[in-house]
C-alpha positions as CSV (number, residue, x, y, z in Angstrom):
1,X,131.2,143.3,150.8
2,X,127.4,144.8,149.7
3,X,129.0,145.1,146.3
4,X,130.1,141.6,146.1
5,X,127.0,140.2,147.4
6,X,125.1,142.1,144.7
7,X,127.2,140.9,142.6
8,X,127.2,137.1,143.5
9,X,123.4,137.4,143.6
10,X,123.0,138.5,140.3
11,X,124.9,135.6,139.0
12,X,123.1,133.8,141.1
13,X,120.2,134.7,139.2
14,X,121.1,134.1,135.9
15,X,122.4,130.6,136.7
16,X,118.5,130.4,137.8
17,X,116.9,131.7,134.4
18,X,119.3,129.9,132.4
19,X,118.7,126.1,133.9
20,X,115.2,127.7,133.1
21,X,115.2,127.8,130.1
22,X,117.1,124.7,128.9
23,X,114.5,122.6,130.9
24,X,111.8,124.4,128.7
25,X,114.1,124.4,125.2
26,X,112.2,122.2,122.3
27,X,115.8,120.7,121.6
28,X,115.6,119.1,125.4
29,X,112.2,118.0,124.7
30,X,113.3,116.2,121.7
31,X,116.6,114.8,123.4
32,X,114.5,113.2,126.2
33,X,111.9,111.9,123.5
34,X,114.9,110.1,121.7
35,X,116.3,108.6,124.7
36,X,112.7,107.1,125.8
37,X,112.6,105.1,122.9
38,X,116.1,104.3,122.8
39,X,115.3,102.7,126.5
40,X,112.0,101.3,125.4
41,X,113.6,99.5,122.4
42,X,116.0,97.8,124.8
43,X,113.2,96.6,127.1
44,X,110.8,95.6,124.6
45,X,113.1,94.9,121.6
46,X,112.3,90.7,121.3
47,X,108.5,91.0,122.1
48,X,108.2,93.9,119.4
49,X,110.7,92.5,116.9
50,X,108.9,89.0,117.2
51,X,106.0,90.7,116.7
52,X,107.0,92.6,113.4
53,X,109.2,89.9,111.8
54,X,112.3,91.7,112.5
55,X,115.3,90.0,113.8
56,X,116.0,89.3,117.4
57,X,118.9,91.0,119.0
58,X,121.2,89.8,122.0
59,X,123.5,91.9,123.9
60,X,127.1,90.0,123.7
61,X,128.0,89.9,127.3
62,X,131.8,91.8,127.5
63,X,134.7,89.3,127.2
64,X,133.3,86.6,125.3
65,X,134.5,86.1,121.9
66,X,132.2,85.4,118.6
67,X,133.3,81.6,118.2
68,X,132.0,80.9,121.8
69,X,129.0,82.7,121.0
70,X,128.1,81.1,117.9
71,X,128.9,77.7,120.0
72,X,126.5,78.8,122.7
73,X,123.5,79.3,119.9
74,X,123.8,76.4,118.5
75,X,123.4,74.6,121.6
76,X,120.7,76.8,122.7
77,X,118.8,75.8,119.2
78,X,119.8,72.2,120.3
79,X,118.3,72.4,124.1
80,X,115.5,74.2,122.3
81,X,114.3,71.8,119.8
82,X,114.7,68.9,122.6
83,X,112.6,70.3,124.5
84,X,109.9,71.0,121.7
85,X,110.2,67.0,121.1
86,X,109.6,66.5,124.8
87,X,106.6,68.5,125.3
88,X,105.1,67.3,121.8
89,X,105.5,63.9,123.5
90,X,103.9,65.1,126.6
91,X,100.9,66.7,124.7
92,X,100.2,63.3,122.7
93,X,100.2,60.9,125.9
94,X,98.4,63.1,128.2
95,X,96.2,65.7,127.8
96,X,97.0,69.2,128.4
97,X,95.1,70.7,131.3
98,X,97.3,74.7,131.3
99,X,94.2,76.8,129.6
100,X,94.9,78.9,126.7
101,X,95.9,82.0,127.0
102,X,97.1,85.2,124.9
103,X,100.5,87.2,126.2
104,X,99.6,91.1,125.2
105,X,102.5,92.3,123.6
106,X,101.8,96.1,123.6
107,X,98.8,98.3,124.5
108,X,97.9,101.7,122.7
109,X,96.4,104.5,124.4
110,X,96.6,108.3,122.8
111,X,94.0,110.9,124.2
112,X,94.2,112.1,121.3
113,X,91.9,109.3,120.0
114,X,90.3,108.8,123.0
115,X,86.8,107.8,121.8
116,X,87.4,107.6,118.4
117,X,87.7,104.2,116.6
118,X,91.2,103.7,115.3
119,X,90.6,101.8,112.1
120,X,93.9,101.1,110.4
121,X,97.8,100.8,111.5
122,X,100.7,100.0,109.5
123,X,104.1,99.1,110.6
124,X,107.0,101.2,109.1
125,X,110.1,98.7,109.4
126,X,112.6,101.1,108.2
127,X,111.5,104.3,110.0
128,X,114.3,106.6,111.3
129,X,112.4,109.2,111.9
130,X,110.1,110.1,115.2
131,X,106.6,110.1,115.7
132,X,104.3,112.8,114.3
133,X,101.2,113.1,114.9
134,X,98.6,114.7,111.8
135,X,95.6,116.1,112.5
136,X,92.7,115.9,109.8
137,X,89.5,117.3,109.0
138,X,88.1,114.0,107.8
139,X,88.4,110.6,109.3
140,X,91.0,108.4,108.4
141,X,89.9,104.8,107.3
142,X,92.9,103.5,105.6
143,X,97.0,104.3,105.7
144,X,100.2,102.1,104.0
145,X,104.0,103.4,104.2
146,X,105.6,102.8,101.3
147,X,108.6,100.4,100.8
148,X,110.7,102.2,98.8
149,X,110.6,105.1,100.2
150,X,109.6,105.1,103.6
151,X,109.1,108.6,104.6
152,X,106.0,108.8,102.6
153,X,103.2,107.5,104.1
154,X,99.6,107.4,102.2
155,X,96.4,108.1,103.7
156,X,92.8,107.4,102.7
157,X,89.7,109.2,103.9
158,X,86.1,108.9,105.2
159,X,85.4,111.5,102.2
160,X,87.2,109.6,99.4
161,X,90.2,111.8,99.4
162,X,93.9,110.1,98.6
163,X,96.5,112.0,100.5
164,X,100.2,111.2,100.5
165,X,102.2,112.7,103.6
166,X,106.5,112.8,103.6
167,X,107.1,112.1,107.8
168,X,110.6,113.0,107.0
169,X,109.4,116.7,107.0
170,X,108.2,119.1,110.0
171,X,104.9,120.0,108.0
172,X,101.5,118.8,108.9
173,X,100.2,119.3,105.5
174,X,100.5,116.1,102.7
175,X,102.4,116.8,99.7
176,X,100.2,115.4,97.6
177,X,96.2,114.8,97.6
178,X,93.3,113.8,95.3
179,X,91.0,116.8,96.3
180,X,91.3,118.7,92.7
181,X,91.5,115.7,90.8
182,X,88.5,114.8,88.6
183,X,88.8,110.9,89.2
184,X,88.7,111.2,93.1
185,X,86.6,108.9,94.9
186,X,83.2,109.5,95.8
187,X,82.7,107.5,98.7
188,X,85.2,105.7,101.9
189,X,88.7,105.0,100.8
190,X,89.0,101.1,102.9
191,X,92.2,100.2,101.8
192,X,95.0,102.0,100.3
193,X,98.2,100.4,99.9
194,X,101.8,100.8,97.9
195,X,102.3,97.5,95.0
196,X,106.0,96.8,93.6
197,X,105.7,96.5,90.1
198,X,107.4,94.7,87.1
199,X,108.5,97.3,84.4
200,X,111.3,95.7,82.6
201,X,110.5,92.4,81.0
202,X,113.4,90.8,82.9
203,X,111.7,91.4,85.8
204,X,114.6,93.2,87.9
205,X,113.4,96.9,87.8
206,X,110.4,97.2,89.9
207,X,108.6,100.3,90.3
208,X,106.2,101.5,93.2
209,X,102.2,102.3,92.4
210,X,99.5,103.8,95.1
211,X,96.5,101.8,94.7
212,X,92.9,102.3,96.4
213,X,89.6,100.4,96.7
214,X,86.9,103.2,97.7
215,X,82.8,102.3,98.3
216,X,82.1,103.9,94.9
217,X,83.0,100.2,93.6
218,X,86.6,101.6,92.3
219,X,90.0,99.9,92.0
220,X,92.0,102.9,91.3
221,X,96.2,103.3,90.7
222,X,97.5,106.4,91.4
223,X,100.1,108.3,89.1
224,X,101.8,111.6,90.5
225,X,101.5,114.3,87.3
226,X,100.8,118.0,89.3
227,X,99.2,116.3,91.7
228,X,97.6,112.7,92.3
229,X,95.4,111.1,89.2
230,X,94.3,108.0,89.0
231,X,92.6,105.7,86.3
232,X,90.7,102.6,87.5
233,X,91.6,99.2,87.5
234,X,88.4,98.0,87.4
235,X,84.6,99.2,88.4
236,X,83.2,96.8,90.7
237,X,80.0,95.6,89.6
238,X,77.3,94.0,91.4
239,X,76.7,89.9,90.4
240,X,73.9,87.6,90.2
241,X,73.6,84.7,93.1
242,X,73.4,81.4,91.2
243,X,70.5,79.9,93.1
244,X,72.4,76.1,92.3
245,X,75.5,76.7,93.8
246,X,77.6,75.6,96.6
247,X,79.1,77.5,99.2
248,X,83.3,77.9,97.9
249,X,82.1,77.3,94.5
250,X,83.9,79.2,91.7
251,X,82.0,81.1,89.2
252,X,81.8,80.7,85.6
253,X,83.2,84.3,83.7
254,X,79.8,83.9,81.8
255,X,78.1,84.3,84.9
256,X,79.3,87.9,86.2
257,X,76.5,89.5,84.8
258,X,76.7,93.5,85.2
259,X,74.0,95.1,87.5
260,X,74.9,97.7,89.6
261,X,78.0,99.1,91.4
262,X,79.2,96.7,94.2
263,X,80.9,98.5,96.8
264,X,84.7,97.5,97.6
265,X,86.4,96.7,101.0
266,X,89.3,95.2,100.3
267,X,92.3,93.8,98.1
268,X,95.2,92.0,97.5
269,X,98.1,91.3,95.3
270,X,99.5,88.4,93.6
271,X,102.8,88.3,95.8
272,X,104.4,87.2,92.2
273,X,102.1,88.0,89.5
274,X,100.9,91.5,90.3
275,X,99.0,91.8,87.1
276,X,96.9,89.8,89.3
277,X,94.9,90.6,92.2
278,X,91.9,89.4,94.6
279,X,89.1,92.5,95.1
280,X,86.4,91.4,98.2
281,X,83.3,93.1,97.9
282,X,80.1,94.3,100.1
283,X,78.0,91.6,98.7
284,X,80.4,89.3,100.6
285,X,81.9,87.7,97.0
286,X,85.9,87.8,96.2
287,X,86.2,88.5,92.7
288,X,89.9,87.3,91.1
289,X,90.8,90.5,88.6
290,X,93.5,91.5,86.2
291,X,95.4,95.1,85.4
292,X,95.2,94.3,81.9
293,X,91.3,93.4,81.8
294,X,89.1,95.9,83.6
295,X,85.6,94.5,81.4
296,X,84.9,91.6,83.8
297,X,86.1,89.4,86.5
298,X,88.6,86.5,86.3
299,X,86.7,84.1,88.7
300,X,84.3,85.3,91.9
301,X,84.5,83.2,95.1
302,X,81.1,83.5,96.8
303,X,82.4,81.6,100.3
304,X,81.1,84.1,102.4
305,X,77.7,85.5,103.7
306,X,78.7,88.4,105.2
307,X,81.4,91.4,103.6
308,X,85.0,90.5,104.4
309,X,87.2,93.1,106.2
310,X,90.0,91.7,104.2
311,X,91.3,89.3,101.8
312,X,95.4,88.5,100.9
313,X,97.0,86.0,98.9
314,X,98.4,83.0,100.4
């Protein structure tokens, strides 16, 4: 009897140690961290894909076929669009007295950036991958995932340095940067994002450039040779303010006199000319640009009096 009690409390033990150790495995961690999101996603799935353009699923209920289904959406569409009519009509006889209000479709909190100013985000709408978190030596002003390859995700610093990072991989380190090239930027990188580009002349084969406005008054693309180079789009220059014109008014090319660097904030593409591009400024102008003309600026909109965070084609 002692030697089976010795015996049954030994495996006793192990059973103990072994439970242990799976509750403190990585692989658990990572299992748990899946299913979290998996559980969130089913919660939250219409606010957050409403949010991000994505479509809205709806869980079939178990037994009822597609044709009844399809029936049962287009009579919810129906009910829907009556009901738009209805409080339209409402609206225009009598005034409204509900208060506007804002519905708050997600919160973020981190302690890692508790206290810090979180100055860009960019959705990822194909991302398969889980969260990483990168830590940096510089502060981060600008990031944009790519779309044709969504794993790689580029990052602009505080100290003008381009860095692309692949999330597919375990590493913290970027696979490529700007810190050896000659052409890096010498002051903020504000916005950084990826462009799909024409390269045939039909049109149908696209390709995918890194460009970067930086407060060194550059519009830079990127190239990957044994590392990231760039060549400039164009060098933002400073422009004289016509004492005679009106707010909105366009200027005249003649008029974008070369003075001194103007440092850049923002940009946007054409979304179907990208040989074209709006570039807003410090000074508070938008200047119209072109890829293929880096001398001088298409047109410059001088509508505002103060620097605009950003600017995009519409």
């Amino acid at each position: 009897m002692d030697i089976e009690n010795v015996i049954l409390a030994k495996v006793h033990e192990d059973e103990e140690d072994h439970s242990g150790a799976i509750l403190k495995s990585d692989k658990l961690h990572q299992d748990l961290f899946f299913m979290e999101r998996v559980l969130m996603e089913n919660v939250f799935q219409p606010k957050l894909a409403a949010y991000r353009q994505l479509p809205i699923l709806k869980e079939p209920e178990p037994g009822v076929s597609e044709d009844i289904l399809e029936c049962e959406k287009l009579d919810e569409v129906e009910e829907e669009i009556k009901k738009e009519d209805e409080e339209e009509i409402e609206i225009s006889t009598e005034q409204s007295t509900i208060p506007a209000n804002l519905e708050r479709l997600w919160s973020f909190s981190c302690d890692l950036t508790k206290g810090l100013n979180v100055s860009s985000l960019s959705w990822n709408k194909a991302n398969p991958w889980p969260e990483r978190i990168y830590q940096s030596a510089y502060g981060v002003t600008s990031v944009d995932f790519s779309i044709g390859s969504p794993n790689l995700l580029a990052v602009g610093y505080h100290n003008g340095t381009v860095a692309v990072y692949n999330v597919q991989s375990n590493s913290n380190h970027p696979v490529l940067d700007s810190s050896e090239s000659p052409q890096k930027h010498l002051g903020p990188v504000w916005q950084v994002q990826w462009i799909e580009q024409d390269r045939g002349t039909t049109g149908d084969d696209k390709r995918e450039i890194l460009v970067s406005i930086s407060a060194d008054g550059r519009v830079s693309k990127w190239v990957i040779r044994k590392g990231l180079d760039c060549h400039d789009l164009i060098r933002l220059r400073r422009t004289t303010a016509g004492s005679s014109k009106k707010g909105g008014e366009k200027d005249k090319k003649g008029e974008a006199l070369i003075s001194r660097q103007a440092p850049g904030l923002c940009f946007s593409f054409h979304p179907k000319d990208t040989n074209i591009y709006l570039a807003g400024t410090e000074e508070g102008h938008i200047h119209k640009c072109s890829c293929s003309y880096n001398e001088q600026y298409l047109e410059t909109y001088r509508g505002h009096k103060f620097r605009p965070s950003d600017c995009e084609y519409c």
